[in-house]
mmCIF file as gemmi writes it, N, C-alpha and C atoms, coordinates in Angstrom:
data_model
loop_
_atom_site.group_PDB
_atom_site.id
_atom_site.type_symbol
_atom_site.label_atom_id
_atom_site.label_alt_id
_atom_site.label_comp_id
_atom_site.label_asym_id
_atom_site.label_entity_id
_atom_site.label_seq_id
_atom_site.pdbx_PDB_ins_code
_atom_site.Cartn_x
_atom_site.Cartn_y
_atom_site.Cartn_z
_atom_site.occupancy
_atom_site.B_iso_or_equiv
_atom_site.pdbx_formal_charge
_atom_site.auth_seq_id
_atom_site.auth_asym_id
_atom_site.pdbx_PDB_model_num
ATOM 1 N N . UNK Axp A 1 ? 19.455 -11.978 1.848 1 0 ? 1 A 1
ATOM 2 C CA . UNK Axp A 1 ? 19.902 -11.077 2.896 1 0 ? 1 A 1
ATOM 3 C C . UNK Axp A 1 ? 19.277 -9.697 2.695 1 0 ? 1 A 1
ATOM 4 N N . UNK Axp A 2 ? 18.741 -8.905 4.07 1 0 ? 2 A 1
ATOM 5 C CA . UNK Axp A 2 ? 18.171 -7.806 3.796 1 0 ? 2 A 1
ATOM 6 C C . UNK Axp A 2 ? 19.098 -6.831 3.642 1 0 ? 2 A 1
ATOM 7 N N . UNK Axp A 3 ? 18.923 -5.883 3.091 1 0 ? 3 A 1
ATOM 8 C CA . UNK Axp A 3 ? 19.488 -4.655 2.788 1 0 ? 3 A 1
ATOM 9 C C . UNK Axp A 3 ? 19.596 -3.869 4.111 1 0 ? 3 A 1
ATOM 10 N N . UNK Axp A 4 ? 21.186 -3.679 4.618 1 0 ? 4 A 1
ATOM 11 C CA . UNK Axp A 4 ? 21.421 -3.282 6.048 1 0 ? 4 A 1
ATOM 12 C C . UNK Axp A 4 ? 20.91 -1.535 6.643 1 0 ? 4 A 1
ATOM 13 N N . UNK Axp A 5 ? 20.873 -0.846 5.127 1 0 ? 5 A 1
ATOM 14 C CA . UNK Axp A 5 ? 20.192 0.231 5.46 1 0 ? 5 A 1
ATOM 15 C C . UNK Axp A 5 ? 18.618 0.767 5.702 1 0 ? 5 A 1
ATOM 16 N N . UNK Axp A 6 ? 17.999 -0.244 4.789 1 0 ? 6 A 1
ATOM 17 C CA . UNK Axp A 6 ? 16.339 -0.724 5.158 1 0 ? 6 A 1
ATOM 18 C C . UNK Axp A 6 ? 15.786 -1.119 6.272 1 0 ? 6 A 1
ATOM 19 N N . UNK Axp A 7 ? 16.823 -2.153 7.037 1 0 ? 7 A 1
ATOM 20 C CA . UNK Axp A 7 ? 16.868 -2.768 8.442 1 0 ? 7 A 1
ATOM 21 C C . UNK Axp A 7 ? 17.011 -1.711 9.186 1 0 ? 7 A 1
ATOM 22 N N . UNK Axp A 8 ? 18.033 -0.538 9.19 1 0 ? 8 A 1
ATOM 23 C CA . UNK Axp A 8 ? 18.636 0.732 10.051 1 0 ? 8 A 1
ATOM 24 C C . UNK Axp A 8 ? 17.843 1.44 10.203 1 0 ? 8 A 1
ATOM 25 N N . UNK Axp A 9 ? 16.584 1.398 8.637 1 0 ? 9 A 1
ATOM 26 C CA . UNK Axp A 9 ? 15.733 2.816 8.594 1 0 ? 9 A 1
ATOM 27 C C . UNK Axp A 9 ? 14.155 2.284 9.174 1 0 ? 9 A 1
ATOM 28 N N . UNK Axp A 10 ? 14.179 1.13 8.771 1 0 ? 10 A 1
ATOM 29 C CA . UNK Axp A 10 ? 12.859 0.364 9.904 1 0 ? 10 A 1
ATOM 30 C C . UNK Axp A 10 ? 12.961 0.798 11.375 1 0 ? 10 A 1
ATOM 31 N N . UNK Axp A 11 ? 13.932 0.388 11.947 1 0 ? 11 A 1
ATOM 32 C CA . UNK Axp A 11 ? 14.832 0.358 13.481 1 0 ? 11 A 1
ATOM 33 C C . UNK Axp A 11 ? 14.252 2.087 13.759 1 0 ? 11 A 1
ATOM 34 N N . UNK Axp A 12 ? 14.875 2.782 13.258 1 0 ? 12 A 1
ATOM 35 C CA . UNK Axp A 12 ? 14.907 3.718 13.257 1 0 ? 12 A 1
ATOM 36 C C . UNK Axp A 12 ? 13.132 4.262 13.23 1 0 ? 12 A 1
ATOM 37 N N . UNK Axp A 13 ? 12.32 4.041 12.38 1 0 ? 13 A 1
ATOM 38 C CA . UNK Axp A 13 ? 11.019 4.262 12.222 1 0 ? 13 A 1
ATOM 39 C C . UNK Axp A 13 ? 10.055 3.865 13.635 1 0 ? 13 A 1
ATOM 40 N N . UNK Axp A 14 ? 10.671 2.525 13.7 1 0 ? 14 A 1
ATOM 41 C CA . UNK Axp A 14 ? 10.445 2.115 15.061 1 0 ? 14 A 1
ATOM 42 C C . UNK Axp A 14 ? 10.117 3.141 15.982 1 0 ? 14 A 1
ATOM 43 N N . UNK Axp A 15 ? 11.669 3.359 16.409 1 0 ? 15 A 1
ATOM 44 C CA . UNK Axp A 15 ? 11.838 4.032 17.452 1 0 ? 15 A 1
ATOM 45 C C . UNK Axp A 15 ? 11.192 5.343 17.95 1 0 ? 15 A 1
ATOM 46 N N . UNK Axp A 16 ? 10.837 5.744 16.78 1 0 ? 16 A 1
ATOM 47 C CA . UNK Axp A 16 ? 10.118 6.843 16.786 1 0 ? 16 A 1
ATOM 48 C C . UNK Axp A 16 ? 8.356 6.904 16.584 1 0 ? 16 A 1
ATOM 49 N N . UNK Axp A 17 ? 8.061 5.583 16.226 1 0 ? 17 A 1
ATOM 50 C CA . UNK Axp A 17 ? 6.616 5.434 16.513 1 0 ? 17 A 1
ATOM 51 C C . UNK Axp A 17 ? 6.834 4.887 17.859 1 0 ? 17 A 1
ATOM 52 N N . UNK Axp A 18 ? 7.704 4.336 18.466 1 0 ? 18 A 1
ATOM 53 C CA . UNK Axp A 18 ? 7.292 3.887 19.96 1 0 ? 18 A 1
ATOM 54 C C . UNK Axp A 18 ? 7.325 4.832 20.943 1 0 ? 18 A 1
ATOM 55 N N . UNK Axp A 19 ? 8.356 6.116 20.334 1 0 ? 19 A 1
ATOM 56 C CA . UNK Axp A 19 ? 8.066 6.878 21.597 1 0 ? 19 A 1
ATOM 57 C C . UNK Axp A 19 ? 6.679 7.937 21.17 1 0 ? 19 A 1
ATOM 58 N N . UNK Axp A 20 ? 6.327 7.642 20.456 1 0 ? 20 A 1
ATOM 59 C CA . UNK Axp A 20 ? 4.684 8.226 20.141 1 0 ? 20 A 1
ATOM 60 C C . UNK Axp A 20 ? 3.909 7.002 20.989 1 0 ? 20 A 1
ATOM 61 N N . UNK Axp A 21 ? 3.691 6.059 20.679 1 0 ? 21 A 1
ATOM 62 C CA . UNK Axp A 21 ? 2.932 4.992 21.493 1 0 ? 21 A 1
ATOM 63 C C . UNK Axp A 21 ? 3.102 5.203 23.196 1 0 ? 21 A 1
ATOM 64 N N . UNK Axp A 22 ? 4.384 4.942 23.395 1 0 ? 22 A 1
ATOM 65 C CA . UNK Axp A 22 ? 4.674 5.129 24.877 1 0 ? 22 A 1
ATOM 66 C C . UNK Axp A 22 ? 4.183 6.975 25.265 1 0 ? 22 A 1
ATOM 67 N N . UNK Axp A 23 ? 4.258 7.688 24.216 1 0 ? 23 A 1
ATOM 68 C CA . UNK Axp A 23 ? 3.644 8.578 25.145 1 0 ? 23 A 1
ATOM 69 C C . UNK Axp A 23 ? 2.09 8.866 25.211 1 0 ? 23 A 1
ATOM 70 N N . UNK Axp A 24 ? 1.38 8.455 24.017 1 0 ? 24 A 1
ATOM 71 C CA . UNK Axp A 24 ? 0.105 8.308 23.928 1 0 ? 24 A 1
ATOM 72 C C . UNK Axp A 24 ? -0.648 7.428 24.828 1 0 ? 24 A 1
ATOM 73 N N . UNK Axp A 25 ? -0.108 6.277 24.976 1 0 ? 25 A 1
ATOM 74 C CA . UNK Axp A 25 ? -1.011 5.61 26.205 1 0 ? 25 A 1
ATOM 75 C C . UNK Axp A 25 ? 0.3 4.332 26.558 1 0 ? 25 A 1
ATOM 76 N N . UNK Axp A 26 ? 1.545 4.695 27.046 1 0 ? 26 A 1
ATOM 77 C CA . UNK Axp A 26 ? 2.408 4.185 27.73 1 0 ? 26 A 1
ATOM 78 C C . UNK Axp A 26 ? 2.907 2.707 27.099 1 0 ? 26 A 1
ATOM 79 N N . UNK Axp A 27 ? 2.201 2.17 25.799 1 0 ? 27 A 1
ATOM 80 C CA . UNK Axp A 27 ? 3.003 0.976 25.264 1 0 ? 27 A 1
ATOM 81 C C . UNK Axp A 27 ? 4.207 1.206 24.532 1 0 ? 27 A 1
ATOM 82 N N . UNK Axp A 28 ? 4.483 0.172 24.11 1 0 ? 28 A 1
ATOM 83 C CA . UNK Axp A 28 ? 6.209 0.623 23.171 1 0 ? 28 A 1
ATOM 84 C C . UNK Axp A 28 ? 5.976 -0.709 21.882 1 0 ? 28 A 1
ATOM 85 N N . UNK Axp A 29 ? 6.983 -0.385 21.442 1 0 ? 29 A 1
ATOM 86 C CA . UNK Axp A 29 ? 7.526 -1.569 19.96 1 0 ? 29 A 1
ATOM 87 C C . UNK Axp A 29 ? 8.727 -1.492 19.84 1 0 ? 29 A 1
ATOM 88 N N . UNK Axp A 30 ? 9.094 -2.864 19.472 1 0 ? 30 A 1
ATOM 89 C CA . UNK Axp A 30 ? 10.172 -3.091 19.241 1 0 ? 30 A 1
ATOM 90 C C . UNK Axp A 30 ? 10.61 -3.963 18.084 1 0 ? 30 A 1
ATOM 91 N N . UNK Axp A 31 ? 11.854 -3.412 17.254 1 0 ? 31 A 1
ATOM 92 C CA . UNK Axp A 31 ? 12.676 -4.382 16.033 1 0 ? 31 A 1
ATOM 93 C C . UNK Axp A 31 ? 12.823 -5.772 16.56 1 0 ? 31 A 1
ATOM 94 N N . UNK Axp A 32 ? 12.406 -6.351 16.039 1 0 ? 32 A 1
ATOM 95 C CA . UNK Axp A 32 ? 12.996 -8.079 16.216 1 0 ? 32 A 1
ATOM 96 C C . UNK Axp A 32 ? 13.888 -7.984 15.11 1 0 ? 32 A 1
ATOM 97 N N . UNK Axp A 33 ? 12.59 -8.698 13.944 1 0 ? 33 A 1
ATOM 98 C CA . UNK Axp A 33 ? 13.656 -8.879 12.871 1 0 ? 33 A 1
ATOM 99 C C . UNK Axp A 33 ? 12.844 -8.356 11.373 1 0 ? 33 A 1
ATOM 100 N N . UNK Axp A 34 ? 13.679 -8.891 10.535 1 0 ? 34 A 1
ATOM 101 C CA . UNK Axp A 34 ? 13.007 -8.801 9.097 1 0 ? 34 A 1
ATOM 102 C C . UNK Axp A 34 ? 13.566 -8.904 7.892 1 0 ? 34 A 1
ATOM 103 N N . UNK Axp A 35 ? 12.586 -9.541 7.343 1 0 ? 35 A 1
ATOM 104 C CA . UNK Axp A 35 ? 13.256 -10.574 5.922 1 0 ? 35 A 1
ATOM 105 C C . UNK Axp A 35 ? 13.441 -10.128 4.794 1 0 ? 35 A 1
ATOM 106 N N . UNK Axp A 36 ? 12.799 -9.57 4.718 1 0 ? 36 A 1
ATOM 107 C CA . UNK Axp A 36 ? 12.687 -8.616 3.202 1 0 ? 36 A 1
ATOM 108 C C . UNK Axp A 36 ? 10.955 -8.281 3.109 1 0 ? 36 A 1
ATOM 109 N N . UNK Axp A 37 ? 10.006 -9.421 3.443 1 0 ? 37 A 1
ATOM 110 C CA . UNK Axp A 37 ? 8.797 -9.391 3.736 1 0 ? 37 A 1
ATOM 111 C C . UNK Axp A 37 ? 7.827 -9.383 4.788 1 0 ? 37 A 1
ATOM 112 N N . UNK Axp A 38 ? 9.015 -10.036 5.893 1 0 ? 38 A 1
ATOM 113 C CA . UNK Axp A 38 ? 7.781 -9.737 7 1 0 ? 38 A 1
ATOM 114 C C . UNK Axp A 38 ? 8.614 -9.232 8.338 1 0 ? 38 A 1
ATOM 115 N N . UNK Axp A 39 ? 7.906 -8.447 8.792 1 0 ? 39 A 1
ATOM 116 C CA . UNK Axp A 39 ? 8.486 -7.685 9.905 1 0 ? 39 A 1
ATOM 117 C C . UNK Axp A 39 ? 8.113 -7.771 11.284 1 0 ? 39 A 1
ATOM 118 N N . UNK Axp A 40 ? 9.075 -8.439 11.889 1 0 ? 40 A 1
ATOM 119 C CA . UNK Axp A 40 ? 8.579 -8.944 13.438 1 0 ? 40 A 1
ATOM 120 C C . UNK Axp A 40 ? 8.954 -7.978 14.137 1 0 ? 40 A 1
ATOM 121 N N . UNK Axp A 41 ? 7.894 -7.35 15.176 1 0 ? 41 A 1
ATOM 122 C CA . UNK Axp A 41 ? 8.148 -6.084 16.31 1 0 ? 41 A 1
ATOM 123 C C . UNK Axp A 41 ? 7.659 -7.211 17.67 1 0 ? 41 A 1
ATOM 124 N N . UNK Axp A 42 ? 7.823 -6.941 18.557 1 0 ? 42 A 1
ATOM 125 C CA . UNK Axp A 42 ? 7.538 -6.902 20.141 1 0 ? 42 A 1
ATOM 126 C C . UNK Axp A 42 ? 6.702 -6.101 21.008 1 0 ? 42 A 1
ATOM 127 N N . UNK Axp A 43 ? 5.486 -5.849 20.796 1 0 ? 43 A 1
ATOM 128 C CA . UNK Axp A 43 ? 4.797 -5.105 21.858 1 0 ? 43 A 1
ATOM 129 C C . UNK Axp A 43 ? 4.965 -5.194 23.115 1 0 ? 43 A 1
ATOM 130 N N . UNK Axp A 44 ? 5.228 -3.799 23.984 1 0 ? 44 A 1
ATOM 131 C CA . UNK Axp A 44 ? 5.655 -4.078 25.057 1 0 ? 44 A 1
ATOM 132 C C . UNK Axp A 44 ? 4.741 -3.1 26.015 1 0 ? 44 A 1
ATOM 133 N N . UNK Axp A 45 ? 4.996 -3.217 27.129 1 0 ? 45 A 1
ATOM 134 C CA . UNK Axp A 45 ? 4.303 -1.736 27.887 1 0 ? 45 A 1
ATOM 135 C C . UNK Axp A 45 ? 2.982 -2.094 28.607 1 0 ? 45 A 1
ATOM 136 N N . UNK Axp A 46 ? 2.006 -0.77 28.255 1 0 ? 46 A 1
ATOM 137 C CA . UNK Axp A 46 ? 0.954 -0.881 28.609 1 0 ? 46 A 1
ATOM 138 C C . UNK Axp A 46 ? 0.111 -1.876 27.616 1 0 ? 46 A 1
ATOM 139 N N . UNK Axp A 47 ? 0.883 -2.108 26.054 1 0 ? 47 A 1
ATOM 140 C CA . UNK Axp A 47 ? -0.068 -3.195 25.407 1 0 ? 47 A 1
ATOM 141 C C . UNK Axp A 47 ? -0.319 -4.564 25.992 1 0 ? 47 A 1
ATOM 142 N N . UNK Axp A 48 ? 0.771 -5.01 26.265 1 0 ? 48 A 1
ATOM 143 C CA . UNK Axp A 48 ? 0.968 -6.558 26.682 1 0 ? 48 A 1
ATOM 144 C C . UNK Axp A 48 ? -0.895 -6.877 27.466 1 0 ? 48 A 1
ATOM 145 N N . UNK Axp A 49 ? -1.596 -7.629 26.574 1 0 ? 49 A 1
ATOM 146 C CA . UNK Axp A 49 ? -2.684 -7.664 27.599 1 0 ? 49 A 1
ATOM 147 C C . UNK Axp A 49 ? -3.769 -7.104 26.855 1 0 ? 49 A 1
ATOM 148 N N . UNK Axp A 50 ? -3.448 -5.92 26.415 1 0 ? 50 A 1
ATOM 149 C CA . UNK Axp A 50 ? -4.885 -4.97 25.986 1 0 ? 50 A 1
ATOM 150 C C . UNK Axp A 50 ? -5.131 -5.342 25.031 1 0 ? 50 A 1
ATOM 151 N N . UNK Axp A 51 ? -6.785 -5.525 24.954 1 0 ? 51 A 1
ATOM 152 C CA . UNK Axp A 51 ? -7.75 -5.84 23.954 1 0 ? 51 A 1
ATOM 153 C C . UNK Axp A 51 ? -7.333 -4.621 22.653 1 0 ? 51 A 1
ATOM 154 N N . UNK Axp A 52 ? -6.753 -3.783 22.829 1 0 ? 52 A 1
ATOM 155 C CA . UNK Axp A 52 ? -6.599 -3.326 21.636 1 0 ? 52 A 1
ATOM 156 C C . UNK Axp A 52 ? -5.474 -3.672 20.584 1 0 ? 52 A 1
ATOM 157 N N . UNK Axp A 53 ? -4.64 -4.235 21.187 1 0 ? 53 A 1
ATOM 158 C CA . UNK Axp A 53 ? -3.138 -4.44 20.86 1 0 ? 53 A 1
ATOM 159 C C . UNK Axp A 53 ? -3.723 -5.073 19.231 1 0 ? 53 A 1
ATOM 160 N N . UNK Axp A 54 ? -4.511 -5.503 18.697 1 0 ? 54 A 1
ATOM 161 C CA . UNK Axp A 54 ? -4.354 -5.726 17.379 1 0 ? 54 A 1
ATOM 162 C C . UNK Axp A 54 ? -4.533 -4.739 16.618 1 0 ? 54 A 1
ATOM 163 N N . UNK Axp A 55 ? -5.172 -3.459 17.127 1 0 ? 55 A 1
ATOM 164 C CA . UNK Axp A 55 ? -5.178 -2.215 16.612 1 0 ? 55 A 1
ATOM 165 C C . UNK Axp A 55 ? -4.336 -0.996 16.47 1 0 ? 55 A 1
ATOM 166 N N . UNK Axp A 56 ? -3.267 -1.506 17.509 1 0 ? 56 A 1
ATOM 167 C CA . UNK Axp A 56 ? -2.181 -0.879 17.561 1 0 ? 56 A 1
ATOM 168 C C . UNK Axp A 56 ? -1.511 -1.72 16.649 1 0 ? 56 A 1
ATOM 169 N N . UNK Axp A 57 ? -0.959 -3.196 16.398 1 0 ? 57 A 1
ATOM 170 C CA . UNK Axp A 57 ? -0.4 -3.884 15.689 1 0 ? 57 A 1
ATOM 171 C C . UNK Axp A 57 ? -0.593 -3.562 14.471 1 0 ? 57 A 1
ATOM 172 N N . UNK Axp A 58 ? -1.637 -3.569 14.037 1 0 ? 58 A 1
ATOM 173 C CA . UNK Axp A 58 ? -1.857 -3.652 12.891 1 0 ? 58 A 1
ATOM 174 C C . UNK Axp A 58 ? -2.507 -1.822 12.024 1 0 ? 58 A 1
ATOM 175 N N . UNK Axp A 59 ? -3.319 -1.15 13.06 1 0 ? 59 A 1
ATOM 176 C CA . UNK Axp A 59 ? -3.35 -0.094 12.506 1 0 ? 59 A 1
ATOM 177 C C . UNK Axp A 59 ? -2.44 0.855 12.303 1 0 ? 59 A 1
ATOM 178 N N . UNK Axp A 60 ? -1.372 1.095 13.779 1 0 ? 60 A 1
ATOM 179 C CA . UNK Axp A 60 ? -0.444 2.019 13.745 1 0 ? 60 A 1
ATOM 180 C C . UNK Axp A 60 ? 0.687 1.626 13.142 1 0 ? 60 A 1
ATOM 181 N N . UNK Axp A 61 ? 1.243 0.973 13.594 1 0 ? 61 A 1
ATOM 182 C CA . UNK Axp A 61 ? 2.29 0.074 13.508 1 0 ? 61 A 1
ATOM 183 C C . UNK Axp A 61 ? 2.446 -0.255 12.175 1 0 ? 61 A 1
ATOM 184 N N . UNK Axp A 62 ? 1.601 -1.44 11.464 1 0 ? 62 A 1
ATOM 185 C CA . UNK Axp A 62 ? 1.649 -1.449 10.254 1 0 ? 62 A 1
ATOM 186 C C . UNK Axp A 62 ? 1.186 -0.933 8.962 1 0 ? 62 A 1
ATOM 187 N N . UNK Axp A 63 ? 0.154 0.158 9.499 1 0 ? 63 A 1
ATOM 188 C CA . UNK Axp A 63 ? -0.287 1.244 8.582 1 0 ? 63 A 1
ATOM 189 C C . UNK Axp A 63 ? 1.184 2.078 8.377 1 0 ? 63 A 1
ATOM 190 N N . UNK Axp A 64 ? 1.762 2.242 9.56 1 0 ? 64 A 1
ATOM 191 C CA . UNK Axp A 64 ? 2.436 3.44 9.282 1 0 ? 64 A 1
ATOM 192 C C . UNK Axp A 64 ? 4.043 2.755 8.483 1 0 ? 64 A 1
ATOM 193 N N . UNK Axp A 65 ? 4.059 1.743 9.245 1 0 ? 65 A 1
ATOM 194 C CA . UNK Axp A 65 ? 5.633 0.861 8.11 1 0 ? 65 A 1
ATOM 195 C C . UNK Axp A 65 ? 5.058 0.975 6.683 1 0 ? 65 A 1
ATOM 196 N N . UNK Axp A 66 ? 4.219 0.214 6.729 1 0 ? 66 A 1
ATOM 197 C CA . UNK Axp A 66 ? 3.831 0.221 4.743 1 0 ? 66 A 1
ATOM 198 C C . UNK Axp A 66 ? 3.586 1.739 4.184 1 0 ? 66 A 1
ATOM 199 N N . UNK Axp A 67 ? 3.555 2.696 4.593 1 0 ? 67 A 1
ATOM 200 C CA . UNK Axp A 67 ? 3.52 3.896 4.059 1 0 ? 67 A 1
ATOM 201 C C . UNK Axp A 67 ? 5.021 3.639 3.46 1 0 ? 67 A 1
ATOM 202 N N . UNK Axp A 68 ? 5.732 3.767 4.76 1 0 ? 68 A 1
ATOM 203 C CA . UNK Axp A 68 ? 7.284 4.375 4.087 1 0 ? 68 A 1
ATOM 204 C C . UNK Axp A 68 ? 7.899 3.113 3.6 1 0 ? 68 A 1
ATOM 205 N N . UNK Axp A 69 ? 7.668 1.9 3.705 1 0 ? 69 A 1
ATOM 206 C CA . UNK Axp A 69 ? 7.993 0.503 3.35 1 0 ? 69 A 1
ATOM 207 C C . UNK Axp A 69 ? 7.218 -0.335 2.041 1 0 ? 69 A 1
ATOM 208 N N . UNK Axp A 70 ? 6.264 0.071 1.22 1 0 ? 70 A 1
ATOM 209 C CA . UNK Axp A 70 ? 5.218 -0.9 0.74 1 0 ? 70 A 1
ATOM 210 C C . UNK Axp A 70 ? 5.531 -2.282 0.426 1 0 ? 70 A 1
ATOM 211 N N . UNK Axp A 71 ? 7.508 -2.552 0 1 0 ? 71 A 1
ATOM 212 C CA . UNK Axp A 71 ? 7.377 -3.781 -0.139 1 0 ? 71 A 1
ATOM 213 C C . UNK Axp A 71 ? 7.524 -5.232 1.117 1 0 ? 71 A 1
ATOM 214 N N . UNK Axp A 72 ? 6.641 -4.081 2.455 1 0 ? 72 A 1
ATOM 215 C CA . UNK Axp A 72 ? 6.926 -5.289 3.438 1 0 ? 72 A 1
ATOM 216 C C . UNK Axp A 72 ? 5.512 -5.466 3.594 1 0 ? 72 A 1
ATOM 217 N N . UNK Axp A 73 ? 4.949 -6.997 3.372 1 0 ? 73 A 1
ATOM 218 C CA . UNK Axp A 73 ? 3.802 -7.631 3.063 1 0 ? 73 A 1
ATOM 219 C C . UNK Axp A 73 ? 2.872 -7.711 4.597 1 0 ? 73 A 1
ATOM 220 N N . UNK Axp A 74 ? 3.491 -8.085 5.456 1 0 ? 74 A 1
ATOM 221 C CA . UNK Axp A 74 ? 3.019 -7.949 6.865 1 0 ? 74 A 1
ATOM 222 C C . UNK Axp A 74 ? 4.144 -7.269 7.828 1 0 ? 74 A 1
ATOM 223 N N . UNK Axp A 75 ? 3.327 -6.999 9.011 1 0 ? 75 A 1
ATOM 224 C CA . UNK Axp A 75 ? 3.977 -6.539 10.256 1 0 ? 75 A 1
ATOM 225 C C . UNK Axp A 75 ? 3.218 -7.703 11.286 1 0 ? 75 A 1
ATOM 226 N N . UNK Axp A 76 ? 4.101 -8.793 11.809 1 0 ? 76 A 1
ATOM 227 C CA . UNK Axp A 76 ? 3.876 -10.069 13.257 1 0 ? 76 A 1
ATOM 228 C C . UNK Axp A 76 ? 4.292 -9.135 14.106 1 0 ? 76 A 1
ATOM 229 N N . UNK Axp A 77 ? 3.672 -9.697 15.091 1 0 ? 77 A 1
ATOM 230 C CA . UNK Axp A 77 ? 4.277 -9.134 16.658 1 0 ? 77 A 1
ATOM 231 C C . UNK Axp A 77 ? 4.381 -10.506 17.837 1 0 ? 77 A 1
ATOM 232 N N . UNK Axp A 78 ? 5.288 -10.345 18.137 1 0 ? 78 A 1
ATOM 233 C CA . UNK Axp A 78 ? 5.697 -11.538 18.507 1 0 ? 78 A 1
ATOM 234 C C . UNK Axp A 78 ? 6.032 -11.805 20.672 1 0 ? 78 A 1
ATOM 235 N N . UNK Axp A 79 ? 5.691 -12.478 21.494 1 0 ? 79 A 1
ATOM 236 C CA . UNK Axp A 79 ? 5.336 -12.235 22.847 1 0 ? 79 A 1
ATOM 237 C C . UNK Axp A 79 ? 6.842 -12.031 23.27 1 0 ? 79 A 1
């Protein structure tokens, strides 16, 4: 079981890189879930579609979780 304040402070991290995303070029992210190791978000918005969305997935998104997270091994994004 994950640690409910890790889950709160992900959520939370989230929320605040999505409203950077949504205002930078109108996509969003979203908490699904997460295990202790891997962290499922939801791209939503203007990504759904765009050839960049693995660069957002994976550069912003999961560059910026593993900063404040290192022991989460990946970031999935899930349709």
């Amino acid at each position: 079981m994950v640690e409910a304040s890790v889950e709160q402070q992900l959520k939370d991290l989230l929320e605040r890189l999505s409203a950077y995303i949504e205002q930078y070029h109108g996509g969003s992210v979203t908490f699904l879930s997460f295990d202790g190791k891997v962290l499922k978000v939801r791209l939503g918005g203007a990504c759904l579609g765009c050839p960049l969305l693995p660069t957002t997935l994976h550069g912003w998104v999961e560059g910026t979780v593993k900063q404040f997270f290192p022991q989460i091994e990946r970031v999935e994004s899930e349709a």
